[in-house]
C-alpha positions in Angstrom: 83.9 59.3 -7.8 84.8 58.5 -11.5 83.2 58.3 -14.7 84.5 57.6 -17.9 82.4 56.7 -21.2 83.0 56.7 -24.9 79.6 58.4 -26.6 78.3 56.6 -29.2 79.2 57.8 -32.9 76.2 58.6 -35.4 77.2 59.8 -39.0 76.0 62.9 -39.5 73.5 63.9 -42.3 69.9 65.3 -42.7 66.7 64.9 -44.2 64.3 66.9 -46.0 61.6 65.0 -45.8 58.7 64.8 -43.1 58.4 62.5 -39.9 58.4 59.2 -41.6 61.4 59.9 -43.7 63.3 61.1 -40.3 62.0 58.2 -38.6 63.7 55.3 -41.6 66.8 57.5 -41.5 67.3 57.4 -37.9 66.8 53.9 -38.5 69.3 53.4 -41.0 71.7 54.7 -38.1 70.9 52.3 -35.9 68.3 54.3 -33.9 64.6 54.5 -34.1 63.8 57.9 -33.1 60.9 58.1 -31.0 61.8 55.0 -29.0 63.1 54.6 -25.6 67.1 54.0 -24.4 67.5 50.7 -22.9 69.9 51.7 -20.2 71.9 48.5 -19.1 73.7 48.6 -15.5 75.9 45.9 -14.5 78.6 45.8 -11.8 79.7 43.1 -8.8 77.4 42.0 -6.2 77.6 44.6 -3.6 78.6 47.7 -5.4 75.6 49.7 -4.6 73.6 49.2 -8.0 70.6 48.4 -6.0 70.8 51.6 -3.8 71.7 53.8 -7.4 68.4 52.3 -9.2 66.0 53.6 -5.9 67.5 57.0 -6.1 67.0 56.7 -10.0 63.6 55.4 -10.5 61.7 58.3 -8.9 62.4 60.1 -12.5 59.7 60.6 -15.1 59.7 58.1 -18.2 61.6 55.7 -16.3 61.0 51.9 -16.2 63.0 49.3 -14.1 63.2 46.5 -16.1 61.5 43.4 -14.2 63.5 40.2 -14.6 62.6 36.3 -14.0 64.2 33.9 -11.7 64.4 30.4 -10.4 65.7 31.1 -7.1 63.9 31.8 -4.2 62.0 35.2 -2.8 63.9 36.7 -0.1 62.4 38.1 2.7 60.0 41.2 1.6 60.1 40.4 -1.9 57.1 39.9 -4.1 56.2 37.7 -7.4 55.9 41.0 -10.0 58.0 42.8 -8.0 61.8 42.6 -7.8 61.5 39.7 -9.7 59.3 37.0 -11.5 59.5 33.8 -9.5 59.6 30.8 -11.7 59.9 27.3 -11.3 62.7 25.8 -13.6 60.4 24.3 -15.9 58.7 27.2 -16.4 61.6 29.3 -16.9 63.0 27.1 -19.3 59.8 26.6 -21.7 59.9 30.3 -21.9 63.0 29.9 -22.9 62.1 27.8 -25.7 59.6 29.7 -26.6 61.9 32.6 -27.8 60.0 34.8 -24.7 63.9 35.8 -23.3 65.6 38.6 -24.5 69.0 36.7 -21.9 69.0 34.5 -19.8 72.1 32.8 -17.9 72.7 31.1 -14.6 74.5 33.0 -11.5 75.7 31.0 -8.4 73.2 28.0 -9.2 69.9 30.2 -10.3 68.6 31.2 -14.0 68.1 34.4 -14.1 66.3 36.1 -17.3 65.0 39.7 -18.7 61.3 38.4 -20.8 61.6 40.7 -24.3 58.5 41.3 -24.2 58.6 43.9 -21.7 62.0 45.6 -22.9 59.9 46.2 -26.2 56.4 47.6 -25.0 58.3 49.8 -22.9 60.4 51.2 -25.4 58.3 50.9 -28.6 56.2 53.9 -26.4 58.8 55.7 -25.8 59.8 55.1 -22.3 63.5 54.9 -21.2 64.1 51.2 -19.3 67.4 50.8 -16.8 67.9 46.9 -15.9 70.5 45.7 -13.3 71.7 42.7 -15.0 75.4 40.5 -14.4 77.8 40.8 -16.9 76.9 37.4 -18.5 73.4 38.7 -19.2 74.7 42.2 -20.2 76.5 40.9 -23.4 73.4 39.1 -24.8 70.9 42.6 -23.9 73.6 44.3 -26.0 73.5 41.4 -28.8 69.9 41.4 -29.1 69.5 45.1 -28.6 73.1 47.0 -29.8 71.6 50.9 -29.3 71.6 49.8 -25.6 73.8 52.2 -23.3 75.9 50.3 -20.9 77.5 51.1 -18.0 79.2 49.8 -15.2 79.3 50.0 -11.8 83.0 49.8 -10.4 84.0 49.7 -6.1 86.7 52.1 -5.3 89.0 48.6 -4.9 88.5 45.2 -3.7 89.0 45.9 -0.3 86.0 48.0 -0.2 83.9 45.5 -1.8 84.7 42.7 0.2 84.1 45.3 3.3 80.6 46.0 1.8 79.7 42.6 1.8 80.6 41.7 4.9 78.7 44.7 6.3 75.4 43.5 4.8 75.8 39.8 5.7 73.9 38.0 3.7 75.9 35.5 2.3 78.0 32.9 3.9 81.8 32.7 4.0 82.4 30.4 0.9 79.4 32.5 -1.3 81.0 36.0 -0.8 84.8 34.2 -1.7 82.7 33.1 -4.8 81.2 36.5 -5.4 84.7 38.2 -5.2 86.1 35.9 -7.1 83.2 36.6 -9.7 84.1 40.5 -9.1 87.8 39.9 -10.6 86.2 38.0 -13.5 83.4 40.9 -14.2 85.7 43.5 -13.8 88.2 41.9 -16.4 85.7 42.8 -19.0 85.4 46.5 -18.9 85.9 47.2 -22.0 82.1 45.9 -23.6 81.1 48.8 -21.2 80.3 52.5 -22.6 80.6 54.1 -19.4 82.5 53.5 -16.0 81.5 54.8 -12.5 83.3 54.6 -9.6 80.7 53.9 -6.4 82.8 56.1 -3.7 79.7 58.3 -3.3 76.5 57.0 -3.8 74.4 60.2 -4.4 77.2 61.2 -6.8 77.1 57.9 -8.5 73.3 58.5 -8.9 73.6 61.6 -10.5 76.4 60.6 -12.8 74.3 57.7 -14.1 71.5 60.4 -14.6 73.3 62.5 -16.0 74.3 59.3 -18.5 70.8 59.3 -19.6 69.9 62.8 -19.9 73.4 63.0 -23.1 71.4 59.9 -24.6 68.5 61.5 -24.4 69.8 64.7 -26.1 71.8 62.9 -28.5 68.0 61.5 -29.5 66.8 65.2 -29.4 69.8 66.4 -31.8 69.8 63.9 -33.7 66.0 65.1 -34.5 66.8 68.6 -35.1 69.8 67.2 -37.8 66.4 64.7 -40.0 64.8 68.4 -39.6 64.7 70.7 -42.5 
């Protein structure tokens, strides 16, 4: 299993002042100190995002991000739960209604993350993870640019396709469409700030862990620096 990741950059500086002073200069860098990492995890269909997230999620001050959709439950699933299940029209007068932080449409469905949810959960300080396409990932990072992205890479095609064809749940012509939409996703790398190679998922899951604890302690130092 791989990782590799380029940390985000904060100029460095301090602050004599008290807690609100240290709170509008970790502003000025781009970070509100206090507030939770939006943690955005994208990767092709079949990679094992799902299975990282449920070994994830267990942790303290962690929130899985709760998108909407206008395609149908599966089996098991529950409005509120994996998803909010929305007709079209619904969807798309939230939409209008500026109530979408992204929103884009995968393999004939609208799928979108509501903003208000990303911001109650960090304005109180709570970390959020969403598992989001790459399409939808771009726009989280354009509405929110402290968010820390990462990707979740197979160990080569071969293994992908050979995933999804273990889990069988799509037909022939969808999984050609997924891997084709594999080559595409993994073509844009490079808006990602970390890369990990699925070839162990319990390693994975700890790399992407270990992802947020060095956010969270870049938050910490960056504390102790506004400290006099």
């Amino acid at each position: 299993m791989q990782v590799t990741g380029c940390a985000h950059q904060f100029p460095g500086g301090r602050c004599k002042s008290a807690r609100g002073a240290r709170a509008r200069a970790g502003t000025e860098r781009g970070v509100i100190v206090g507030r939770g990492i939006l943690l955005v995890l994208s990767g092709p269909s079949g990679v094992g995002k799902s299975s990282i997230l449920k070994r994830l999620l267990p942790q303290d001050g962690l929130v899985m991000s709760i998108s909407c959709t206008t395609r149908p439950p599966r089996p098991g699933e529950k409005d509120g739960g994996e998803y909010f299940f929305l007709s079209t029209q619904e969807f798309m007068r939230r939409v209008a209604a500026g109530e979408m932080a992204e929103y884009a449409e995968v393999f004939g469905n609208l799928y979108g993350t509501p903003k208000d949810f990303l911001e109650r959960n960090l304005a109180a300080g709570r970390d959020v993870i969403t598992d989001i396409d790459v399409q939808g990932a771009e726009k989280i990072k354009q509405a929110f640019p402290q968010a820390v992205m990462l990707f979740v890479a197979p160990p080569g095609r071969a293994e992908l396709e050979k995933r999804l064809r273990t889990r069988s749940t799509e037909n022939e012509p969808d999984l050609l469409r997924r891997l084709k939409t594999a080559d595409e996703e993994m073509s844009r790398l490079h808006m990602y700030d970390y890369i990990v190679v699925n070839d162990d998922l319990d390693r994975a899951a700890a790399v992407v862990s270990a992802v947020r604890t060095a956010e969270r302690a870049k938050r910490e130092k960056m504390m102790e620096e506004l400290s006099w």
